[in-house]
DOTI-447508 format. One record per residue (C-alpha): x, y, z; residue in three letters; residue number from 0. Coordinates in nm, 4 decimals, decimal comma. Each point is the difference from the previous one (the first is absolute). Layout:
# DOTI-447508
X:Y:Z:ALA:NUM .
...
# end
This chain:
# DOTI-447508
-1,0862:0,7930:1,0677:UNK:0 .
-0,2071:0,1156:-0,3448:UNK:1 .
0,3369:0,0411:-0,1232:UNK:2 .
0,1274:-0,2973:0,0993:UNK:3 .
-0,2801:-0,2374:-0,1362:UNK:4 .
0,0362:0,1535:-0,2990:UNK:5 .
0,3577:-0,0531:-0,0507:UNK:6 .
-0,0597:-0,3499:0,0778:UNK:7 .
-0,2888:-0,0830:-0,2557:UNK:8 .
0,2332:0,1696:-0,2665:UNK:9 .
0,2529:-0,1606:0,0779:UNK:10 .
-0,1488:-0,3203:-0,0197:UNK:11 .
-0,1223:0,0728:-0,3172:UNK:12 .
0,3240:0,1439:-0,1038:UNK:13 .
0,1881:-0,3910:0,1177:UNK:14 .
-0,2047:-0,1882:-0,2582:UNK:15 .
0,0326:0,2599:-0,2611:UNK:16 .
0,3808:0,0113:0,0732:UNK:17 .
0,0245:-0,3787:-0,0232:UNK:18 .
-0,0417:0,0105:-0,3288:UNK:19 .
0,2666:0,2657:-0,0817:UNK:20 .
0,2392:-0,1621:-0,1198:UNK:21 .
-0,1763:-0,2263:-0,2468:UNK:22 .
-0,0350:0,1226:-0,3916:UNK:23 .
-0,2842:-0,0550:-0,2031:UNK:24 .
-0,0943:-0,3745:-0,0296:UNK:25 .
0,1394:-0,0571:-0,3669:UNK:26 .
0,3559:0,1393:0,1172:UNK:27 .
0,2933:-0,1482:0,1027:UNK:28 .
0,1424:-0,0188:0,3605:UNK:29 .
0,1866:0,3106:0,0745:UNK:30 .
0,3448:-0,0002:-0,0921:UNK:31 .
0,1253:0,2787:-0,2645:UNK:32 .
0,2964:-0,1078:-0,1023:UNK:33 .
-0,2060:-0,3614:-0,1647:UNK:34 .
-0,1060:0,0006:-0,3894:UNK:35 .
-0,3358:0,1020:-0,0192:UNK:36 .
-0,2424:-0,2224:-0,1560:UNK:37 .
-0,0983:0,2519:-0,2905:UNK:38 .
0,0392:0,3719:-0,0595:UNK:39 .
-0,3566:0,0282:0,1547:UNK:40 .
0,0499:-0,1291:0,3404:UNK:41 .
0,3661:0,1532:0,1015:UNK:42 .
-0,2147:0,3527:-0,0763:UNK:43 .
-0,2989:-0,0534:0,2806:UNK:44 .
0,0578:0,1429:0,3465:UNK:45 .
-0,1109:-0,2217:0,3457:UNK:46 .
-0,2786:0,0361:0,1528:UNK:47 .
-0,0419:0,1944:0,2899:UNK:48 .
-0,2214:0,2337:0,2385:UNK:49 .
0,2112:0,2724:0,1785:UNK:50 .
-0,1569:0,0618:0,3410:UNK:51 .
0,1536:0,3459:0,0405:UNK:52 .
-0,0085:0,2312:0,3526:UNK:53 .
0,0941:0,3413:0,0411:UNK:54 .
-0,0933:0,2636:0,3273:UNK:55 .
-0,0749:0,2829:-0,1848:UNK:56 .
-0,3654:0,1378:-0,0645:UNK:57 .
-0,1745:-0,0559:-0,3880:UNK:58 .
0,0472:0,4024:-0,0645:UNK:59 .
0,4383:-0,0118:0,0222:UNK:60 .
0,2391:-0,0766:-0,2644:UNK:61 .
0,1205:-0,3185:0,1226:UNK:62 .
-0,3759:-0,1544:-0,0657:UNK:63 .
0,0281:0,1878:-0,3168:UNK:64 .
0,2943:-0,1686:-0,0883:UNK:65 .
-0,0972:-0,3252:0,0770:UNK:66 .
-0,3186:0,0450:-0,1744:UNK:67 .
0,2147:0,0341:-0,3120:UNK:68 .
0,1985:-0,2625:0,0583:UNK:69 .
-0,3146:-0,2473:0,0455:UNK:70 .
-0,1363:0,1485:-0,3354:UNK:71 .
0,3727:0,0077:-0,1915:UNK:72 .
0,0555:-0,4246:0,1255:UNK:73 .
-0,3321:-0,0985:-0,0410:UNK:74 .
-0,0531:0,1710:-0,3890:UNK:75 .
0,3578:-0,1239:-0,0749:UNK:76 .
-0,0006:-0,3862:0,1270:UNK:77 .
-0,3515:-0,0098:-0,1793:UNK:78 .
-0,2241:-0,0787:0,3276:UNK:79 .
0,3040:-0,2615:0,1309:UNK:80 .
0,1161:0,2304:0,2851:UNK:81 .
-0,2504:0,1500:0,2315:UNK:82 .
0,0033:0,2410:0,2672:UNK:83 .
-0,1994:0,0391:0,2926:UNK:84 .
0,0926:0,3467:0,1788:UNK:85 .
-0,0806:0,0023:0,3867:UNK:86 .
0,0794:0,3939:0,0758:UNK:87 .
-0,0668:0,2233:0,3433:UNK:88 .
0,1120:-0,2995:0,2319:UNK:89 .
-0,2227:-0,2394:-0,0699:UNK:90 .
0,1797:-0,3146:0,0964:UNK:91 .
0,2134:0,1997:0,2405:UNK:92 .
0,2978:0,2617:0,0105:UNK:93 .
0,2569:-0,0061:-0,2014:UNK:94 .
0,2121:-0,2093:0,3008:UNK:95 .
-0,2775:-0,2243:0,0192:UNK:96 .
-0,0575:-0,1101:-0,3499:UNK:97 .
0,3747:-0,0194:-0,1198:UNK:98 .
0,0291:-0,2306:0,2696:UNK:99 .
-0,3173:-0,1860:-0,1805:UNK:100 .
0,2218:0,0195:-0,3143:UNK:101 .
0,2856:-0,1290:0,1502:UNK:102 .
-0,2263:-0,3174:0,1150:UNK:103 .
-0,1388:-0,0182:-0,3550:UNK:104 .
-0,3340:0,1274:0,1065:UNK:105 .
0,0167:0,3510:-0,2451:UNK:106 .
0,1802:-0,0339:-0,3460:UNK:107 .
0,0896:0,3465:-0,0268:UNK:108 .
0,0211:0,3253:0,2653:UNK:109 .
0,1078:0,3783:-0,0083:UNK:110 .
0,0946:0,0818:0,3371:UNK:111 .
0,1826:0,3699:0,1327:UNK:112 .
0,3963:-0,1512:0,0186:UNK:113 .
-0,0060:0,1706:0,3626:UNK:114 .
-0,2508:-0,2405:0,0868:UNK:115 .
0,1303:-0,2995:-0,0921:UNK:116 .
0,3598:0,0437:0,1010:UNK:117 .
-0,0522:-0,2627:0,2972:UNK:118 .
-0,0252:-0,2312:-0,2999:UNK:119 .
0,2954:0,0959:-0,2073:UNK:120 .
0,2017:0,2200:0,2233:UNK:121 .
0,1963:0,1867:-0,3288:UNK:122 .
-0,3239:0,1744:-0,0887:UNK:123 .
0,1420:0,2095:0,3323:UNK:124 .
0,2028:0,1853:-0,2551:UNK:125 .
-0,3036:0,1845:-0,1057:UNK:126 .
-0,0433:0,1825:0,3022:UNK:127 .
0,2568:0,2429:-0,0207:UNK:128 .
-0,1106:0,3109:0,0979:UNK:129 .
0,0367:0,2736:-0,2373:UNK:130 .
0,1704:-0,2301:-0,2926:UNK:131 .
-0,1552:0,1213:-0,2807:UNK:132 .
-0,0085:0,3616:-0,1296:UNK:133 .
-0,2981:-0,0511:-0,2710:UNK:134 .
-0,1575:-0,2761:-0,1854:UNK:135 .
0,2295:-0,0467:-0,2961:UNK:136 .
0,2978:-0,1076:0,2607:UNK:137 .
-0,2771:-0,2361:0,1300:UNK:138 .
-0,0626:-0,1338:-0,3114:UNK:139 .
0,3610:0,0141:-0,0908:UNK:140 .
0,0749:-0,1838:0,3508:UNK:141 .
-0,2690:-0,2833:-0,0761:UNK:142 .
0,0937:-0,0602:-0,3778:UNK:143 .
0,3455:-0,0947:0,1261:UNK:144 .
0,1725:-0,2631:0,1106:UNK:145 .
-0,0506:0,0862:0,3344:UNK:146 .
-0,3570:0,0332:-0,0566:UNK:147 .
0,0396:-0,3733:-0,1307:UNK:148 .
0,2287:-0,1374:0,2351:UNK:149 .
-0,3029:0,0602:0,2856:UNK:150 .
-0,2448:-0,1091:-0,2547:UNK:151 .
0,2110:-0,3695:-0,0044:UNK:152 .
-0,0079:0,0655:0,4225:UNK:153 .
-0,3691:-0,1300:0,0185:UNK:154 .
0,1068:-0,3417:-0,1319:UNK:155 .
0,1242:-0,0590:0,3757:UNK:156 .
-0,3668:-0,0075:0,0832:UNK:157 .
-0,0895:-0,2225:-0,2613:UNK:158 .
-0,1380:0,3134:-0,2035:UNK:159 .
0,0961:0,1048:-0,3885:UNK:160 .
0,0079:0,3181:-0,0505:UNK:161 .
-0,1661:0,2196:-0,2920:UNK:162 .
0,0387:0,3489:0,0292:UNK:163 .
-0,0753:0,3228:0,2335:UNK:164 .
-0,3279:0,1847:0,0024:UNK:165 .
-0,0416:0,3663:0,1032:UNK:166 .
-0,0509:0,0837:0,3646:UNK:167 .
0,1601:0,3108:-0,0033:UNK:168 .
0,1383:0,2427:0,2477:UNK:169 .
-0,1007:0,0031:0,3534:UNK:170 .
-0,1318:0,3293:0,1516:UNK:171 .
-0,0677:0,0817:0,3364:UNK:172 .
-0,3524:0,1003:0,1089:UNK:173 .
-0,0993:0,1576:0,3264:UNK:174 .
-0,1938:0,3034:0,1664:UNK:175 .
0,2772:0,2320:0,0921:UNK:176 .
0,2249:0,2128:-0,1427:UNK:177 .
0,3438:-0,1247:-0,0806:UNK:178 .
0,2618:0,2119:-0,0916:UNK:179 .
0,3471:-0,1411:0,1884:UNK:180 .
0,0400:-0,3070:0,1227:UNK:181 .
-0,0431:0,1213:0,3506:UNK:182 .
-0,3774:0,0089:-0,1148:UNK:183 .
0,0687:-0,3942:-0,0430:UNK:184 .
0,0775:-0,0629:0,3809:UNK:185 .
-0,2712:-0,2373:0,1535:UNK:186 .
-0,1875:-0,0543:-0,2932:UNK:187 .
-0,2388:-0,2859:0,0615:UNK:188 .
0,0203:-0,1589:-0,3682:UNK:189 .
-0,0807:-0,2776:-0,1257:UNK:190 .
0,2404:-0,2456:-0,2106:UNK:191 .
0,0010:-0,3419:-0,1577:UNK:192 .
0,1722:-0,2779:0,2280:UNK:193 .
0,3474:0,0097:-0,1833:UNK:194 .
0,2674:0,1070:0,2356:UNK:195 .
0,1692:0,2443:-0,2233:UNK:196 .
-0,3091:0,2048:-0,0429:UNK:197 .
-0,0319:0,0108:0,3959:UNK:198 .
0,3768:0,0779:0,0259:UNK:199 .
-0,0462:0,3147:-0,2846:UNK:200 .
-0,2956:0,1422:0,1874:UNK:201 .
0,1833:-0,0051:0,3653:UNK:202 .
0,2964:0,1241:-0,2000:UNK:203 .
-0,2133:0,3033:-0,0605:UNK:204 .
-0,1032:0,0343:0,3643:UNK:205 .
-0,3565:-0,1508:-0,0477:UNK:206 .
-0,1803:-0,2494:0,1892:UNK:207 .
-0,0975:-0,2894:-0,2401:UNK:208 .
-0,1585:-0,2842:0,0093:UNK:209 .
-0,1569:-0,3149:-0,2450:UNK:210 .
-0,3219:-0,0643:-0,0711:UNK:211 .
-0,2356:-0,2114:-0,2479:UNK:212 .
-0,0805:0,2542:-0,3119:UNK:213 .
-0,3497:-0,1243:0,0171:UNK:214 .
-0,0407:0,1497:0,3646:UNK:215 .
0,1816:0,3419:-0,0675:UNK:216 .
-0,2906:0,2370:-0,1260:UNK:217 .
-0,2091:-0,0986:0,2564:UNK:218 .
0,3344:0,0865:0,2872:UNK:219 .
0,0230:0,3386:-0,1931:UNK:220 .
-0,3507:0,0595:0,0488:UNK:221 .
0,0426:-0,0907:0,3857:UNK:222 .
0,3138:0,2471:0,0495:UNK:223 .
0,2350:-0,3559:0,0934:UNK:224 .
0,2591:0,1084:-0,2367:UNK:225 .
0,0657:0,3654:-0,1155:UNK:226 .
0,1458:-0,0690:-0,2965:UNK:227 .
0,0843:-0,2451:-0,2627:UNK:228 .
0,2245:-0,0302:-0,3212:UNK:229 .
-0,1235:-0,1920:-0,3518:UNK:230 .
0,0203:0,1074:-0,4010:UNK:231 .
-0,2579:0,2280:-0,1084:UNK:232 .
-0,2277:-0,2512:-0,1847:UNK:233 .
-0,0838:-0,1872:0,3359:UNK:234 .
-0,0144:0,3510:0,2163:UNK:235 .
-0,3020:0,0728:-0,2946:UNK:236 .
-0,1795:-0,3577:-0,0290:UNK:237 .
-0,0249:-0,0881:0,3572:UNK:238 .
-0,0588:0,3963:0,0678:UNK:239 .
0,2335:0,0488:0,2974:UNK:240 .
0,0183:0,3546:-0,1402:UNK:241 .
-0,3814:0,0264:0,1900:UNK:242 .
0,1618:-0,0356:0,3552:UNK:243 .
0,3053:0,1369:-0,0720:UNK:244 .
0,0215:0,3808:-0,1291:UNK:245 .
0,3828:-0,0032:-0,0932:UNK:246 .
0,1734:-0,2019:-0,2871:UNK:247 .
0,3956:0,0552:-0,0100:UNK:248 .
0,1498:-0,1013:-0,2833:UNK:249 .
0,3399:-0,0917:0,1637:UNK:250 .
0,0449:-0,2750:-0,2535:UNK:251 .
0,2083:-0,2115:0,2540:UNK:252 .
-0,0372:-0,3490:-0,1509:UNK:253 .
-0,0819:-0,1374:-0,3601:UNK:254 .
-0,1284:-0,3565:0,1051:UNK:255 .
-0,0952:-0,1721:-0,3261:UNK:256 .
-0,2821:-0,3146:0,0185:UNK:257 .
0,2511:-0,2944:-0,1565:UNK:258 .
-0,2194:-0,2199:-0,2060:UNK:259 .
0,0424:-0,4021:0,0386:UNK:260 .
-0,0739:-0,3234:-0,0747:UNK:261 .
0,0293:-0,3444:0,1856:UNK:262 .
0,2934:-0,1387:-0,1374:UNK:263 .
-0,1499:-0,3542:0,0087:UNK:264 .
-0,2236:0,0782:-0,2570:UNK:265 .
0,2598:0,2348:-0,1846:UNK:266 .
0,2060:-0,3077:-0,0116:UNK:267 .
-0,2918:-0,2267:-0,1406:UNK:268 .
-0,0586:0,1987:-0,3203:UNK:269 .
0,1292:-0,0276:-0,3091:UNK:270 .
0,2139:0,2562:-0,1535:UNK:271 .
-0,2617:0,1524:-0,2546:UNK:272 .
-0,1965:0,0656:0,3028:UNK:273 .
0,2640:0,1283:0,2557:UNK:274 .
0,0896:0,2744:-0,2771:UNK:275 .
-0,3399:0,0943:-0,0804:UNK:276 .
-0,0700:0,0578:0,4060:UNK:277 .
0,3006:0,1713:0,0145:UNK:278 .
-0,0240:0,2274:-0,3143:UNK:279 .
-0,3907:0,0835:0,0513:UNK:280 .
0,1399:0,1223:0,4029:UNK:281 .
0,2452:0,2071:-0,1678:UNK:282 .
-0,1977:0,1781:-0,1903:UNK:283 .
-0,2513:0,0822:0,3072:UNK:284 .
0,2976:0,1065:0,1839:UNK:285 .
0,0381:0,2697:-0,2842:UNK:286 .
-0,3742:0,0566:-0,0011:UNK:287 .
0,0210:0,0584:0,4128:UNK:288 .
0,3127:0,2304:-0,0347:UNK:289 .
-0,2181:0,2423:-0,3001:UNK:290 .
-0,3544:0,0039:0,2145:UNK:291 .
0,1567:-0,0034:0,3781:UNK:292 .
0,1663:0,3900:0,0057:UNK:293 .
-0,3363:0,1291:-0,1948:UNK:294 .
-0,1735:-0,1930:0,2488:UNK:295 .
0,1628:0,0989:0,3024:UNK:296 .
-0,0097:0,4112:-0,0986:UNK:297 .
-0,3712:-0,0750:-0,0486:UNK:298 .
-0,0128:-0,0999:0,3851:UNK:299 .
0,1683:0,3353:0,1261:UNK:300 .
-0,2293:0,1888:-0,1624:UNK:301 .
-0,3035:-0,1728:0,1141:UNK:302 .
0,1457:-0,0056:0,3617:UNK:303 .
0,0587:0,3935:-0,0573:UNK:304 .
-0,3835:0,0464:-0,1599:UNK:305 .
-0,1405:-0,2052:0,2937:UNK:306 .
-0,0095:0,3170:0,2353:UNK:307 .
0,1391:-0,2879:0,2754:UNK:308 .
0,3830:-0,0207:-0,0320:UNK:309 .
0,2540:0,1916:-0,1958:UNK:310 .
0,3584:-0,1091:-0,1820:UNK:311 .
0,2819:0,2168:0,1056:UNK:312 .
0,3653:-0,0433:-0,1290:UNK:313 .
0,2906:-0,0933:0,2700:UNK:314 .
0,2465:0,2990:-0,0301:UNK:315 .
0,3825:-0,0884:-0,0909:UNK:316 .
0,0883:0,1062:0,3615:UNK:317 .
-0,2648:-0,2627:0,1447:UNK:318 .
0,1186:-0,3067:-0,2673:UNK:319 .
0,3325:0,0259:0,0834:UNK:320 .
-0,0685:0,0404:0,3757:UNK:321 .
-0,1373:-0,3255:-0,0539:UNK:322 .
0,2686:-0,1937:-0,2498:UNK:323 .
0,2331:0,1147:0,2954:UNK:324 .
-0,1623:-0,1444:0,2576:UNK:325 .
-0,1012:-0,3762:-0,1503:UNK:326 .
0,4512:-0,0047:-0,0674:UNK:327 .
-0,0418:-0,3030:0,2184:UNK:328 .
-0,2751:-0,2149:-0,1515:UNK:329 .
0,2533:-0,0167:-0,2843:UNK:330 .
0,2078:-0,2911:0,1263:UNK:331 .
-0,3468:-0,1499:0,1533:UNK:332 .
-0,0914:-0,0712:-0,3418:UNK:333 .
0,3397:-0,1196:-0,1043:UNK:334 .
-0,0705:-0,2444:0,2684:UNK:335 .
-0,3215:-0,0864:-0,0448:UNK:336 .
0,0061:-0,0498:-0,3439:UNK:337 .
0,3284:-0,2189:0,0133:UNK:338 .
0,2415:-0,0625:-0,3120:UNK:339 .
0,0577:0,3060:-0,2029:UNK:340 .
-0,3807:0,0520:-0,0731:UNK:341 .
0,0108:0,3487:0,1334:UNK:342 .
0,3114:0,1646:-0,1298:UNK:343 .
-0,0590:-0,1437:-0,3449:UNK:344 .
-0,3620:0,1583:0,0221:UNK:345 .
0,1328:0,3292:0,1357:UNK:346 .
0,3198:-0,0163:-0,2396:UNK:347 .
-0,2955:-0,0076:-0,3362:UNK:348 .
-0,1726:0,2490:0,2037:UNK:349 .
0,3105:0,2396:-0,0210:UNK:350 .
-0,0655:0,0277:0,3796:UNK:351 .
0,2554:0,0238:0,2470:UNK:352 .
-0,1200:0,0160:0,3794:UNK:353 .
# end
């Protein structure tokens, strides 16, 4: 309910300071970029606006890193015109809860996990392939590409624009038993988020899954009602799941980027000076998130291995491709989830073939 009230006073807040989006500064012209500016001086000024931005993560990751820069990169370079106001650690909701506010106009600008918001824009289903990419440059090679794009352009289906992908990383499996063949998997109580092909993976693997809210799941670790669970190594540290679970695989099975948006209302509202400075200043965060994210996430293992509470241990070749073997049918589930040709042009930049 704390939650809740908040996300409404924001959001109220964020309505007035959204109806004014659109507008430039009072001296300017109505928008229209293709009309003769008045003088050299006004074409050159950007429209005002106040970016009510909304990610899940926690203040210590490298997506609130990389938004951070991003505030300080738009707001330097449009001289005070464009202002951000970051909401992190899900304070006006989940990532399902406040894209849905973005698609109403209530948030200007969100950075949700693409597995979470597939109910939204079913092609971001593509990104669930298990075991797709081999290391990060084929992820970055993967997201730089057309394919990468081409799901990029998907969010305009849900009235979203989007920007660019922010780090999430590879997911690893946490739990308090050994695992060393997938027979080790069988029954596993873990938890998963609510997207279909993640349950289908983990019963694939001959565990027991099952969804539940993020900001409930340290507290069900704690009371034994999952045994396990599977996230990148950045939110296994920050939220310290590594202090009631003693094992951290690193079976890499997903890369799950957070895909960075705007409401395409307002996209549509600004001029063009101001839709490429957005758009150049997320760039270069995106390149900022990509250099601090792997030093970041190395700097987790080893704290979770200092702690004296949990340990990393690698997946043996045997083990990984016990378990690329046994997800062969979740391959054509994400074909059809995903629809078009989103997946096999994402696997075919990948250099993946299932």
């Amino acid at each position: 309910m704390k939650k809740f009230l908040s996300l409404v006073l924001v959001l109220g807040l964020s309505a007035t300071l959204l109806a004014g989006c659109g507008s430039k500064k009072e001296e300017a012209p109505a928008a229209n970029p293709s009309a003769p500016a008045a003088d050299a001086a006004t074409s050159e000024e950007y429209d005002k606006l106040n970016i009510i931005a909304a990610h899940g993560a926690s203040e210590a990751t490298s997506e609130h890193a990389s938004f951070v820069k991003f505030k300080e990169l738009l707001e330097e370079r449009s001289g005070g015109a464009v202002t951000v106001d970051l909401y992190p650690n899900q304070q006006l909701g989940g990532d399902r809860e406040y894209t849905e506010a973005a698609t109403q106009g209530n948030v200007t600008m969100g950075g949700p996990s693409t597995a979470n918001i597939a109910p939204f824009v079913p092609a971001l289903n593509a990104f669930e392939t298990p075991f797709m990419f081999s290391d990060r440059e084929t992820v970055y090679t993967a997201l730089d590409s057309d394919a990468g794009k081409a799901l990029l352009d998907s969010l305009e289906s849900a009235g979203l624009k989007g920007l660019g992908y922010f780090e999430n990383g590879f997911r690893q499996l946490t739990c308090n038993k050994d695992i060393n063949s997938l027979a080790d998997l069988k029954g596993l109580k873990i938890r998963t988020m609510e997207n279909e092909i993640h349950l289908a993976i983990w019963t694939a693997l001959g565990a027991n899954p099952g969804p539940l809210a993020f900001g409930e799941l340290y507290t069900a670790l704690q009371q034994k009602a999952f045994d396990a669970q599977e996230n990148p190594a950045e939110l296994i540290y920050n939220t310290k799941f590594y202090e009631v679970q003693n094992h951290v695989y690193l079976t890499n099975h997903i890369y799950t980027p957070y895909i960075v948006y705007i409401n395409k209302a307002v996209w549509d509202g600004l001029n063009a000076n101001t839709q490429e400075l957005i758009q150049s200043c997320m760039d270069e965060a995106v390149q900022y998130c990509r250099q601090i994210c792997t030093e970041n996430e190395q700097k987790a293992f080893d704290a979770v291995n200092a702690s004296g509470k949990s340990k990393t241990y690698e997946v043996s070749p045997e083990l990984h491709d016990e378990m690329v073997a046994a997800c062969k049918d979740v391959y054509n589930m994400v074909i059809e989830k995903a629809g078009g040709t989103y997946a096999e042009d994402l696997w075919a930049a990948a250099n993946f073939q299932p």
